[in-house]
N, C-alpha and C positions, 0 to 999 in steps of 0.2 A: 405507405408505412410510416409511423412515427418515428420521428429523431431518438426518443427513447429509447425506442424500441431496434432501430438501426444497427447494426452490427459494422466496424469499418472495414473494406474488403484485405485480403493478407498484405497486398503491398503498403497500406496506410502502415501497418503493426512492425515500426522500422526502430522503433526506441528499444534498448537490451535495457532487461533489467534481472536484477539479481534478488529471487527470494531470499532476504535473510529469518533466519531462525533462533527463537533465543535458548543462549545455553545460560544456565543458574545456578550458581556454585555457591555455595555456605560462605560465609565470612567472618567466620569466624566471633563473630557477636551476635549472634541469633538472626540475622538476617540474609540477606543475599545479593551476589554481585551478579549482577546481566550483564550476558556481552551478548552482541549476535555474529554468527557464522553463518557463510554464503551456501546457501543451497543452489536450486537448479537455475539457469538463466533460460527468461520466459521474452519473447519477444511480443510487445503490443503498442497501443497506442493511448496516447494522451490530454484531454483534453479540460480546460477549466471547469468547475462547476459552482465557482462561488467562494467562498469564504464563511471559514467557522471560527466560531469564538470558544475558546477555553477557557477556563477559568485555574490558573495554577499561582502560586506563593504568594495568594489573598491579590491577584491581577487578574484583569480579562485579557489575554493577547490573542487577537485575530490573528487565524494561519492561511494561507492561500488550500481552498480544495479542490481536489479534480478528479477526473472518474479515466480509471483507467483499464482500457480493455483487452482483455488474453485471452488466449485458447485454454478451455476449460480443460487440466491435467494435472492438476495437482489440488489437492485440498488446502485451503487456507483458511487460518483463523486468528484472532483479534491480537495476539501475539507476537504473529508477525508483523514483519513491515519488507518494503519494496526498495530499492537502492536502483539511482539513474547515475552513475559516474558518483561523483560526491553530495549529491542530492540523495534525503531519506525521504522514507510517505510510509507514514505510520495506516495499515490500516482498518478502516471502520466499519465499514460492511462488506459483506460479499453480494453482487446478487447473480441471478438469471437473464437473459432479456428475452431469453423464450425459453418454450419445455424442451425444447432439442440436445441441450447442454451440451451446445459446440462453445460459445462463448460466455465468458464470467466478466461481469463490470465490478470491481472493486473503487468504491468510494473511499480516497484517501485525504491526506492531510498533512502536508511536505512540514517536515521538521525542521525547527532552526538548527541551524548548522554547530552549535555548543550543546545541545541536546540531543542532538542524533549520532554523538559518541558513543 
């Protein structure tokens, strides 16, 4: 079986992490304040997968990315983001690594730490 394709067994999946969810509140000048608020805590595991480059305030800044695997239970989307202690992971995708949908790889992208306020 391929590494891609691999799933890690339960006792690898030892990282807690906390879905956060964004809540969006008016601000009073037509726009809107984001916080996030902690949802469920999902236990998985973590592993690098490279480095992405973003392009934000006319900069490229390379983030560390990693692909991190959970038990498929909850729906996620591009919105959310994942919380490891005071580490964020914005994330990027969702996928499958098989049709069984026991397990979800989410490809993330750890936040600098003045940005993931």
């Amino acid at each position: 079986m391929a590494t891609s394709l691999h799933h890690p067994p339960l006792g690898a999946r030892r990282r807690r992490f906390v879905l956060e969810r964004p809540l969006e509140q008016p601000d009073g000048f037509g726009g809107v304040l984001r916080r996030y608020v902690a949802g469920p805590v999902l236990w998985g595991a973590i592993s690098p997968s490279g480095l992405a480059d973003r392009l934000e305030g006319g900069r490229t800044d390379t983030l560390p990315a990693y692909r991190v695997t959970l038990r498929a239970r909850v729906a996620f989307d591009p919105t959310m983001r994942l919380a490891a202690g005071p580490r964020r992971f914005a994330i990027r995708a969702v996928s499958e690594p098989d049709a069984k949908g026991r397990d979800l790889i989410c490809h993330v992208e750890e936040l600098a730490r003045e940005s993931a306020s």
